[in-house]
C-alpha positions, 0 to 999 in steps of 0.5 A, spaced: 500 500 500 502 507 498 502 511 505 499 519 504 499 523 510 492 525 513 492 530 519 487 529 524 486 521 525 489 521 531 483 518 535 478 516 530 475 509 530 474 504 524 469 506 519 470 514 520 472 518 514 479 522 514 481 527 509 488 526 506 493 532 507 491 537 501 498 537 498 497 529 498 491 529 493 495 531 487 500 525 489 494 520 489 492 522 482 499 521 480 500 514 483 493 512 479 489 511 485 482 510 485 475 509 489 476 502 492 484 503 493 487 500 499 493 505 502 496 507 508 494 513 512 499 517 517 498 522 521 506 523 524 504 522 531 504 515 531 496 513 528 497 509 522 490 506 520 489 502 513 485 505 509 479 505 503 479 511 498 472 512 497 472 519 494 476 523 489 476 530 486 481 535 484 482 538 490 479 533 495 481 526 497 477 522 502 478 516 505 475 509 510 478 508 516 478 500 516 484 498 521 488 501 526 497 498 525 501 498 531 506 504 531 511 503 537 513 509 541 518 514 538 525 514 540 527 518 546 533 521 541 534 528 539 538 532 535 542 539 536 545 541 529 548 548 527 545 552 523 549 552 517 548 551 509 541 550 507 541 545 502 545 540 507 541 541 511 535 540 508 539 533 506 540 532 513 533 532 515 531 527 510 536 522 513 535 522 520 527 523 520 529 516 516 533 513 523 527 516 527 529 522 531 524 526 536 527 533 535 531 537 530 534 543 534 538 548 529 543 551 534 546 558 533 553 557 534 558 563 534 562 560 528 555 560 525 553 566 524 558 566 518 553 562 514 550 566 508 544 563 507 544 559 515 538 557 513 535 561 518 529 564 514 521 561 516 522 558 508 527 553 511 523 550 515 517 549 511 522 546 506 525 542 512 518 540 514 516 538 506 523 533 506 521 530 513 514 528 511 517 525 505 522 521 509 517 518 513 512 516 508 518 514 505 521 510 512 515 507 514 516 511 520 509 514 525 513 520 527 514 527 525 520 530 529 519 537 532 523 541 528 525 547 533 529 553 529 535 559 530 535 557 538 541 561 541 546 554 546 544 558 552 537 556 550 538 549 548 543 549 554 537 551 559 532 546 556 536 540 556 535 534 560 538 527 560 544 525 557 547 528 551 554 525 546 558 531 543 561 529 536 568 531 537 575 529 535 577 529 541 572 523 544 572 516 546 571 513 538 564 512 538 563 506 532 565 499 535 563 498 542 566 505 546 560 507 549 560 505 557 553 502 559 553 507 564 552 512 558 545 509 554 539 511 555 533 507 554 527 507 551 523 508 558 529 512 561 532 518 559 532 522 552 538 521 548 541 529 545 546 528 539 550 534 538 554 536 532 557 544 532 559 548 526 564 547 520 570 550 523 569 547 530 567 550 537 568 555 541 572 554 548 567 556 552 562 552 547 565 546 549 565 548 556 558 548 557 557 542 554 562 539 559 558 542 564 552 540 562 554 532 562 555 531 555 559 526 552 565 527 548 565 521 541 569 521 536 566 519 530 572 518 524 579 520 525 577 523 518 573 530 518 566 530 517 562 534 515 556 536 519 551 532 515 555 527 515 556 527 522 550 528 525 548 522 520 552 518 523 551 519 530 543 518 530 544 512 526 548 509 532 545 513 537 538 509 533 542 503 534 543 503 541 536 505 543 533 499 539 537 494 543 535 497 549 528 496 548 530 489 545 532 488 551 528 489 555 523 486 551 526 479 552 526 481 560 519 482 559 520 489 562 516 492 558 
């Protein structure tokens, strides 16, 4: 079945009507879908329901509920990326919707501010939040992260809880067994932040503030890596890590 979204299923029975997101009305067209059709409504708060179209004109699309699907809990996994070029960004956002992160927060760092187009404008976002929709019909995925733009770090700092990893050079490597267990949260315990600073690196009192606020250092490659492919690669493993745990604790019968 293809997937489309539909706001407002959240808490709907089976045999409701649900109209699909009017941007998705034109992708039904396109995928030849007719009154009758099976597919796959989500709502990006973790409502899936199997579906039949029932109604379809230029403008509207109309579904029946007929089943609810089972959708797990989100991870407790959040992403703290710098501003910076818009359409890396907008390639990072696609990526890690994929691996299933709760939030995106893009983070004004001093070296930030050099940025030119810093994807700082409202435009950014509606783009950003046009790629996460995509990427999570693409997933397979319940959730739609938040996405929370421009904070300054002493905002993000004062929000955050948890326990929180900084990618940087310096770090334990991240890739092969160097967490501690000590170190992982869980699926029923804290969040997770991942953080990734800006092309050109933070500042020192950046990176105080980090150790202030019990992060983590992991080094992710002994090459440079660019931010987007930085913060790829520790929401992957950060992903991986919280889906063992909450295997785990499955097996224990603990949840």
């Amino acid at each position: 079945m293809r997937t489309f979204f539909a706001d407002g299923i959240e808490g709907l029975e089976a045999g409701a009507r649900a109209e699909l997101a009017s941007d998705e009305v034109g992708h039904v067209r396109a995928a030849r879908i007719r009154p009758g059709d099976r597919l796959l409504l989500i709502d990006g708060a973790g409502s899936p329901w199997e579906a039949e179209l029932v109604g379809l004109d230029r403008r509207r699309a109309s579904c029946r509920l007929l089943a609810p699907l089972p959708s797990g809990p989100p991870l407790p996994l959040h992403l703290w990326a710098p501003v910076a070029n818009r359409d890396r960004s907008l390639w990072l956002v696609e990526k890690v919707v994929e691996l299933g992160v709760a939030t995106i927060t893009w983070i004004e760092w001093e070296r930030s501010r050099s940025v030119a187009d810093g994807s700082r404008s409202g435009g950014f976002l509606r783009r950003a939040e046009g790629r996460a929709r995509a990427a999570l019909k693409q997933s397979g995925r319940g959730w739609l992260p938040r996405l929370e733009g421009f904070v300054k770090p002493e905002e993000a700092f004062g929000r955050h809880e948890g326990t929180g990893w900084l990618a940087d050079q310096e770090g334990r490597p991240l890739l092969g067994g160097g967490i501690p267990r000590d170190s992982r949260a869980g699926p029923a315990g804290p969040p997770l932040t991942v953080a990734v600073g800006p092309e050109g690196g933070l500042t020192s009192a950046e990176r105080r503030c980090f150790s202030e606020a019990g992060f983590e250092l992991f080094s992710l490659s002994p090459a440079t890596l660019r931010f987007e492919t930085a913060a790829v690669v520790a929401a992957a493993a950060a992903a991986a890590i919280l889906a063992d745990e909450e295997n785990e604790a499955d097996e224990d019968g603990t949840t």
